[in-house]
PLY file of the C-alpha trace (Angstrom):
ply
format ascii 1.0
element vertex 330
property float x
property float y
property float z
element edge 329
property int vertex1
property int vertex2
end_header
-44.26 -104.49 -24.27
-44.42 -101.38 -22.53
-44.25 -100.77 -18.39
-47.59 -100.86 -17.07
-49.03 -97.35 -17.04
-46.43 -96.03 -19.12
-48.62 -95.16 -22.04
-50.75 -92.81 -22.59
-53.67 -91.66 -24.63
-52.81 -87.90 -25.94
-55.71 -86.10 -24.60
-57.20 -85.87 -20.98
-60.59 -84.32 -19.22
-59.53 -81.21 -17.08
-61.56 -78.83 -14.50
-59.88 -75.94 -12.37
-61.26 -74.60 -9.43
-60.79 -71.40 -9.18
-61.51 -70.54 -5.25
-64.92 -70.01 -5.78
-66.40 -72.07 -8.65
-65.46 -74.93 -10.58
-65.16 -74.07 -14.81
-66.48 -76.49 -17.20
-64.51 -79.67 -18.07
-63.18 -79.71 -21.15
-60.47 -81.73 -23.10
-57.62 -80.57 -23.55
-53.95 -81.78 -24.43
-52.40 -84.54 -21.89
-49.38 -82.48 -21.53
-51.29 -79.15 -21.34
-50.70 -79.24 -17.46
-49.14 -75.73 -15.45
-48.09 -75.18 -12.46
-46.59 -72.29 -10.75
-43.63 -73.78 -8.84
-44.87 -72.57 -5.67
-47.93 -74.40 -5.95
-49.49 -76.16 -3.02
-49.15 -79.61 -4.48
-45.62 -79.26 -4.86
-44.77 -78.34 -1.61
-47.27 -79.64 0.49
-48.75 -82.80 -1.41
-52.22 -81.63 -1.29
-53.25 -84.39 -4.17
-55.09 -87.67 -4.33
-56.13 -89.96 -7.26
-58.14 -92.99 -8.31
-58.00 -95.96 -10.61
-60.82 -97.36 -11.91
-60.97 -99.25 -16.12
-63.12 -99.46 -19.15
-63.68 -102.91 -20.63
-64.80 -103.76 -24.40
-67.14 -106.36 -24.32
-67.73 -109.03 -27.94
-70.30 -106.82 -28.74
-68.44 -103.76 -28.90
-69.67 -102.00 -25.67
-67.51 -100.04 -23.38
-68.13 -100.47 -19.46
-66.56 -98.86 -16.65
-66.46 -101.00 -13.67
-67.66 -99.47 -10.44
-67.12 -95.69 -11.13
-69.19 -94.84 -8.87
-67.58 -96.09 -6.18
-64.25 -95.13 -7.34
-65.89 -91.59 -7.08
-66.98 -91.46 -4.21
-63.60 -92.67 -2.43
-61.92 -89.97 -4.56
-64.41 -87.60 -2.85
-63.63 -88.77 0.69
-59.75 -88.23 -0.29
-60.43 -84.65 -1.19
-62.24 -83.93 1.79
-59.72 -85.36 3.86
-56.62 -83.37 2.67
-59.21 -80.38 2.26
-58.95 -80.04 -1.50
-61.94 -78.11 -2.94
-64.92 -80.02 -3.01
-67.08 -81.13 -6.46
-70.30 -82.99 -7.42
-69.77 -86.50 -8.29
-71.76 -86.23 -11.55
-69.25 -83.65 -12.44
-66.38 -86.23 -12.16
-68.84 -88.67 -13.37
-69.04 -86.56 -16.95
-65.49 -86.26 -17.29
-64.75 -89.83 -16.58
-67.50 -90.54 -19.47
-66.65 -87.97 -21.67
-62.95 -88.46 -22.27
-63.71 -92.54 -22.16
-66.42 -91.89 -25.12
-63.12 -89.88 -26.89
-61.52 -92.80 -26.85
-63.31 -95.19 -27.29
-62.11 -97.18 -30.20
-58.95 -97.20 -28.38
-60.02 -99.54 -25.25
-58.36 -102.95 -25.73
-59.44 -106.08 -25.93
-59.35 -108.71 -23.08
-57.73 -109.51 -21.35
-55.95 -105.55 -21.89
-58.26 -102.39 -20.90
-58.25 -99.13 -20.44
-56.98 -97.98 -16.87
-58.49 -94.69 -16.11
-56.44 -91.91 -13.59
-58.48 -89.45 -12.03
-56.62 -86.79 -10.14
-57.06 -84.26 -8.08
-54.23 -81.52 -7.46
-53.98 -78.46 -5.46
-52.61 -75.28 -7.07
-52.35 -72.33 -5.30
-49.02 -70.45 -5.54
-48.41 -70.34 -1.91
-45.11 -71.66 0.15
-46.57 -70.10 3.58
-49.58 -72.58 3.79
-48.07 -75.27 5.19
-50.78 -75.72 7.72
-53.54 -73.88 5.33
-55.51 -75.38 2.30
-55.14 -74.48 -1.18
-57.98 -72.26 -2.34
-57.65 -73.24 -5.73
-57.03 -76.69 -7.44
-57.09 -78.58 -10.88
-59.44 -81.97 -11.69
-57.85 -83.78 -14.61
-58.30 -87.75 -16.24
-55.85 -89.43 -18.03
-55.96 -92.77 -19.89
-53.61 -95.48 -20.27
-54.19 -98.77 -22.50
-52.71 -101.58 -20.46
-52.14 -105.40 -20.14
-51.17 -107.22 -16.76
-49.78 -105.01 -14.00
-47.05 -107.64 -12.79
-44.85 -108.31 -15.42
-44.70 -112.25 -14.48
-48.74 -112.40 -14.94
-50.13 -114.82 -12.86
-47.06 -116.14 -10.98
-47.27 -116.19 -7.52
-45.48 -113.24 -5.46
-43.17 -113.12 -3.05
-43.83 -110.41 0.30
-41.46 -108.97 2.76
-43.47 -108.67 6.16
-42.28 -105.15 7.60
-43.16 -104.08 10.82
-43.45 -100.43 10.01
-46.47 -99.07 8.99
-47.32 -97.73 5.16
-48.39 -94.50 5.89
-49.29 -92.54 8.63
-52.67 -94.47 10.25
-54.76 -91.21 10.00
-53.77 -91.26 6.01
-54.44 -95.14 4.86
-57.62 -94.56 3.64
-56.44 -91.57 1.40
-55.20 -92.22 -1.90
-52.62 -89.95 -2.07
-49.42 -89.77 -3.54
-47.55 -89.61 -0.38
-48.77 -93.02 0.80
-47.29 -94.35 -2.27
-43.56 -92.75 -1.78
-43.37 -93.72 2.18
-43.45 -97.40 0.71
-41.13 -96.81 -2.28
-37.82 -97.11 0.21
-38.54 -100.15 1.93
-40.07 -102.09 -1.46
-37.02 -101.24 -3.55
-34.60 -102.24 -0.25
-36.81 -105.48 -0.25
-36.52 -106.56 -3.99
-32.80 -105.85 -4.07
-32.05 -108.11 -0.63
-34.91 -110.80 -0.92
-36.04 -110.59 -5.02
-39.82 -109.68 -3.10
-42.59 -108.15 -5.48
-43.56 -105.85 -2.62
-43.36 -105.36 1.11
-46.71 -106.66 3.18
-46.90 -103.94 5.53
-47.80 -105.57 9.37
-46.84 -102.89 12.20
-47.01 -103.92 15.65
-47.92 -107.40 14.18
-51.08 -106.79 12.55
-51.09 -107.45 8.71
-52.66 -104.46 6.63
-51.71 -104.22 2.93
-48.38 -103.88 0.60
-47.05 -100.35 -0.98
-49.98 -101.07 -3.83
-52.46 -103.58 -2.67
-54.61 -105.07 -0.64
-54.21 -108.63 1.37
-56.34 -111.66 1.07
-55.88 -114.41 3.09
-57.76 -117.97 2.00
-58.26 -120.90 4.12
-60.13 -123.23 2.54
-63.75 -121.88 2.07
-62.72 -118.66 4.39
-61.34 -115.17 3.24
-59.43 -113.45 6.25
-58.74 -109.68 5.53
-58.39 -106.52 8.01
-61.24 -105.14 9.05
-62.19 -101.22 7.42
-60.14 -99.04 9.26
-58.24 -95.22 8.53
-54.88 -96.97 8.39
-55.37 -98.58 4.95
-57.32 -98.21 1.84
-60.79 -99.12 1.09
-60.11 -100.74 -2.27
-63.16 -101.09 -4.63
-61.58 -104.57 -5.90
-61.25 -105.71 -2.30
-64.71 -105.06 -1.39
-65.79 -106.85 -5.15
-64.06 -110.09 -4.66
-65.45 -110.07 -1.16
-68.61 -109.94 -2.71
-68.16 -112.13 -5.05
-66.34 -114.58 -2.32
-70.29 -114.22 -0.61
-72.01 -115.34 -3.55
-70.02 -117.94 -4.37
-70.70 -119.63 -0.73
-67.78 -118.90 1.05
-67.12 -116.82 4.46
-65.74 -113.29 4.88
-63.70 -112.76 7.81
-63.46 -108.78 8.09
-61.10 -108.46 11.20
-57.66 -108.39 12.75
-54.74 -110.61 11.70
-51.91 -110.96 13.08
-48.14 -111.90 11.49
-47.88 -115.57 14.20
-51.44 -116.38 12.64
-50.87 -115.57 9.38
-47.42 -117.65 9.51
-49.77 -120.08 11.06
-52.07 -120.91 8.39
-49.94 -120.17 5.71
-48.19 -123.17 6.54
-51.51 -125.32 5.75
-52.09 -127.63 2.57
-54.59 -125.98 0.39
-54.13 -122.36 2.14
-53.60 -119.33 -0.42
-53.14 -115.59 -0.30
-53.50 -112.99 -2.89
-53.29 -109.18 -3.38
-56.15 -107.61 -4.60
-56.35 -104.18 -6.54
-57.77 -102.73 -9.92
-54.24 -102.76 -11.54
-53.56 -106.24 -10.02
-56.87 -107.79 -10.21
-56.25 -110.38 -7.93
-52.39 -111.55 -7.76
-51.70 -114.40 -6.19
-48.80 -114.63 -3.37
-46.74 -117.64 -2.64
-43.92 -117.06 -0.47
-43.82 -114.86 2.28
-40.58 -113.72 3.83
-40.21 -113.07 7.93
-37.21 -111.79 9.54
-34.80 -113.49 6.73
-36.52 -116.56 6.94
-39.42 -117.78 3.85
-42.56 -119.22 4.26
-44.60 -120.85 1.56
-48.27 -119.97 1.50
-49.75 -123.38 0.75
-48.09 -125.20 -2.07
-46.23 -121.99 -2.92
-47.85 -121.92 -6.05
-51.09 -119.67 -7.91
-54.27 -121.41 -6.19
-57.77 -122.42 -7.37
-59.89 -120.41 -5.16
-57.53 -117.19 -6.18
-58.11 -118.15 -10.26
-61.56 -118.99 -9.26
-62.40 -115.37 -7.99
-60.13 -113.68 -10.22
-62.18 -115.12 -13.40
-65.39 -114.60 -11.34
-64.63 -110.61 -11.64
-63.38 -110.42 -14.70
-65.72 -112.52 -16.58
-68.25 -109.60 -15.25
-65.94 -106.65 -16.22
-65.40 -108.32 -19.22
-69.51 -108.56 -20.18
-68.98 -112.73 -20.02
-71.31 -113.13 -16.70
-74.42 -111.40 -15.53
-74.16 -108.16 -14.04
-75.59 -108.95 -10.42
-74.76 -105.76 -8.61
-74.74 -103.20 -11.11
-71.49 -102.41 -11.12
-70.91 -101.64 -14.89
-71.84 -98.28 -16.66
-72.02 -98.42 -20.27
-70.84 -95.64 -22.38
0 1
1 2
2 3
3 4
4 5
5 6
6 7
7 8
8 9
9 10
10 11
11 12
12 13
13 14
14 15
15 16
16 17
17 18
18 19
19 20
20 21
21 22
22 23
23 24
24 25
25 26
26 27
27 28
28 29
29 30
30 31
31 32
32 33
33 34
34 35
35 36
36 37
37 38
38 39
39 40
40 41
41 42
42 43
43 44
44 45
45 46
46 47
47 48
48 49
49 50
50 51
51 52
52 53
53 54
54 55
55 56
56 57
57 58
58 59
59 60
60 61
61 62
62 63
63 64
64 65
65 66
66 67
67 68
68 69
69 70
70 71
71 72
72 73
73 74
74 75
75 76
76 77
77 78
78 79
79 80
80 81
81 82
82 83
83 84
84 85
85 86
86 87
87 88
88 89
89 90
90 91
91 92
92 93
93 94
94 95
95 96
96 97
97 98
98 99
99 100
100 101
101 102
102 103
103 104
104 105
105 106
106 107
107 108
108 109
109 110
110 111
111 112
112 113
113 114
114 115
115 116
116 117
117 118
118 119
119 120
120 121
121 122
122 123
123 124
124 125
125 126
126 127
127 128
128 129
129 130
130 131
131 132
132 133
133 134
134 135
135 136
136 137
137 138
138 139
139 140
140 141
141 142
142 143
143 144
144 145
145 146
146 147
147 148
148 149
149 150
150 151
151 152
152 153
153 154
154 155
155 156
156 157
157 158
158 159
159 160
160 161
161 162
162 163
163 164
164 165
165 166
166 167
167 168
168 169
169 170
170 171
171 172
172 173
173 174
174 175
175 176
176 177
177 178
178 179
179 180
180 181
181 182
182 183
183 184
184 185
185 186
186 187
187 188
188 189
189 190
190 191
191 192
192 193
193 194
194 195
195 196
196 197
197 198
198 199
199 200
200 201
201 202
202 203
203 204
204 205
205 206
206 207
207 208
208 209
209 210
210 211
211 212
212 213
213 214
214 215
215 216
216 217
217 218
218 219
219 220
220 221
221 222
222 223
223 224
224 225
225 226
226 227
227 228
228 229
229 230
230 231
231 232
232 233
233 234
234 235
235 236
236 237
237 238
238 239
239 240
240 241
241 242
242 243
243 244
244 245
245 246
246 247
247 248
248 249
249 250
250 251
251 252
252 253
253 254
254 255
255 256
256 257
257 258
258 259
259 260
260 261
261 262
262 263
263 264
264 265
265 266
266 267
267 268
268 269
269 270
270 271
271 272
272 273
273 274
274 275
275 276
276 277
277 278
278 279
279 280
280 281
281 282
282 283
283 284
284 285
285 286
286 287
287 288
288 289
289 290
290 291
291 292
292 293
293 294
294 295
295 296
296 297
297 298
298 299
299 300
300 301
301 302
302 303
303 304
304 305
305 306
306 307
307 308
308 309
309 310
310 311
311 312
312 313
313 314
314 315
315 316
316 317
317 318
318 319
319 320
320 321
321 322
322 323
323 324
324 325
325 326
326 327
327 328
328 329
């Protein structure tokens, strides 16, 4: 089976701004992309994406789940690294229009269709390192996929680092720079420890890994970090907290720290999980502390992690009610 992300559908939606206006989206040739080598995004990573999916529900429906929100976030991130600005029906369209394109091509559960908006800048110009580009490019590209972790539903094993992800001004970005600063340090900790990914906890306080978000669950409680810039908002964060509220149990948005964490991992019955739209919701069972490992509970996948998991999907997947109106049929 192929890598995660690593195929792609042969068309894409594109948009260019062109320092005043924004021309119509259009589709156009996946590898239709270029880019003067001078270009801002190049040089100065003025770019930021999203990833949001498209389900296929028994009676042949397509849904996207949560594009709105997914939108919106993708909004903040432009305005934040000052990339030209855009309506978010405009985005909106070209998510819709290039998933209708397609549509016969969204798998079937438990696969789907993970959708990459992106948002570069372009402007040929090596002399604006502390300038915005004027000009920029909007583009969505599909991939069919299956499970992001190649061992499914295993449970993962974390390296707690005590250096940040990104700079604490840039968490809530999603930009591509984020991503590389935690490249190093996750490939140094799966060749010394065989860890999935590094849990990122500077000064002590536990924010996220290089590609997800961190759930802790004790017993009927979900601990996570409170909202802050350092990390991202994810959209499947916020959803299984939701979801975690309907089902009864209590959200604890606030500060954790690595001796509490160790703490209650050590508990019976306690689990931990990543959350994300490519993971879903992984589950993590060992966690690894200055050379020394730490089950989380039994050490192995846990009910209330399966229970949530199967609580989003069966939504995404059109096999539950649709409570919050987070699916948009195209």
């Amino acid at each position: 089976m192929a890598a995660f992300g690593s195929v792609f559908m042969p068309e894409m939606a594109m948009a260019q701004f062109d320092g005043s206006a924004w021309s119509d989206s259009a589709i156009v040739s996946a590898n239709s992309i270029s880019l003067h080598p001078g270009a801002h995004v190049l040089h100065y990573a003025s770019t930021c994406f999203e990833g949001l999916k498209a389900f296929r529900h028994d009676n042949g429906d397509i849904a996207l789940f949560r594009m709105d929100k997914n939108i919106a976030r993708m909004l903040q991130s432009s305005q934040l690294l000052s990339l030209p600005s855009f309506e978010p029906e405009f985005l909106a369209k070209m998510i819709v229009d290039i998933v209708r394109h397609y549509k016969a091509d969204v798998p079937t559960p438990p696969g789907s269709m993970y959708i990459r908006p992106t948002h570069i800048g372009t402007e040929p110009a090596i002399g604006k390192a502390a300038t915005p580009t004027l000009t920029s490019m909007l583009y969505v590209l599909l991939s069919p996929v299956g499970d992001y972790f190649a061992g499914g539903h295993r449970a993962l094993r974390l390296l707690m680092e005590d250096n940040a992800r990104c700079a604490p001004h840039m968490g809530m970005i999603k930009s591509g720079g984020n991503y590389a600063s935690a490249l190093f340090p996750t490939m140094q900790a799966k060749a010394q420890y065989q860890a999935d990914q590094v849990l990122f906890c500077p000064n002590g306080d536990v924010q996220e890994t290089g590609a997800a978000n961190f759930l802790l669950i004790d017993g009927d409680e979900i601990i996570t970090k409170a909202l802050d810039a350092s990390f991202l908002h994810g959209v499947t964060r916020d959803s299984i907290l939701t979801l975690a509220r309907d089902l009864g149990m209590k959200v604890s948005e606030r500060e954790l720290t690595v001796d509490e964490l160790l703490e209650r991992a050590a508990k019976p019955g306690t689990e931990a999980a990543l959350s994300g739209t490519a993971a879903v919701l992984a589950p993590v069972g060992t966690l690894i502390h200055r050379g020394q490992e730490f089950k989380v509970g039994s050490g192995e996948p846990g009910a209330t992690t399966n229970r949530l998991r199967q609580a989003l999907n069966d939504i995404q997947w059109g096999k539950a009610e649709d409570k919050h109106g987070w699916l948009t049929r195209v």
